[in-house]
C-alpha positions as a printed Julia matrix, in Angstrom:
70×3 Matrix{Float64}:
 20.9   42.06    6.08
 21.58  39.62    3.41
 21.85  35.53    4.04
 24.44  33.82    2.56
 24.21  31.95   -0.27
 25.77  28.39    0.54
 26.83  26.62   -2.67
 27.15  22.95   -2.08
 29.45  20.71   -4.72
 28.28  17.5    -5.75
 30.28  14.88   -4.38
 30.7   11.17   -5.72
 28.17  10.22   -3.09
 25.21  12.56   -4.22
 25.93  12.12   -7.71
 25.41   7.95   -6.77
 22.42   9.04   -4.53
 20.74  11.34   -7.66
 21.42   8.38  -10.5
 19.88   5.74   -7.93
 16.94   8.22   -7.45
 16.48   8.59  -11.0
 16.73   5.21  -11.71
 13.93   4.58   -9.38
 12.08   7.26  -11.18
 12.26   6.01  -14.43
 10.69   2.38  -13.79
  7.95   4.02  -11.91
  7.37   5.92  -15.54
  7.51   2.1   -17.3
  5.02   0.85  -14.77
  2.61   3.76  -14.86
  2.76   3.9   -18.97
  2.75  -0.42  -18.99
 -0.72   0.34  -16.54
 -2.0    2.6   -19.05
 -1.37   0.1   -22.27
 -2.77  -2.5   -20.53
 -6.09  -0.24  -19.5
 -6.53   0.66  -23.07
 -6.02  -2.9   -23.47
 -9.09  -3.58  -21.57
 -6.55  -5.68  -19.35
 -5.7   -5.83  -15.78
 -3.14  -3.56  -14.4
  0.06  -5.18  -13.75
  1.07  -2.76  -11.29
 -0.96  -1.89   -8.26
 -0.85   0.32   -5.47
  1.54  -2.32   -2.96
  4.22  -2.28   -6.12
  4.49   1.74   -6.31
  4.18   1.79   -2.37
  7.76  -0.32   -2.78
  9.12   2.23   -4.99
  8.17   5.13   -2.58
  9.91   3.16    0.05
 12.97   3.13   -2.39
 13.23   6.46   -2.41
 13.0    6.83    1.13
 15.65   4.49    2.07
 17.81   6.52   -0.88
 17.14   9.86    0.86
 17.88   8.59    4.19
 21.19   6.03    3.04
 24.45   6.97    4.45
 27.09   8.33    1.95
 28.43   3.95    2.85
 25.12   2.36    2.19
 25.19   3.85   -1.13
């Protein structure tokens, strides 16, 4: 027997959700490439492990947001 395939649509709500997510993504890129400059560098990093904890965090409050908290 065959499942069905369920085709959900992209409401205005997961297309927020999916550009907030991205968002996030993107200046977790900036601070991983700023870490690397500044290791070449021979400087400090200027992110550490507590600042990309807070971005995982972001994500999870994104994931788990109501449509409203959006």
């Amino acid at each position: 027997m065959r499942s069905a395939l369920i085709i959900k649509t992209m409401n205005d709500y997961t297309v927020k959700r999916l550009a907030l997510v991205l968002a996030v993504q993107a200046e977790i890129e900036g601070m991983k490439a700023e870490n690397m400059q500044r290791e070449q560098q021979g400087y400090s990093m200027a992110w550490t492990e507590t600042d990309f904890c807070q971005k995982a965090e972001e994500l999870r409050n994104l994931a788990n947001a109501h449509d409203e908290q959006l």
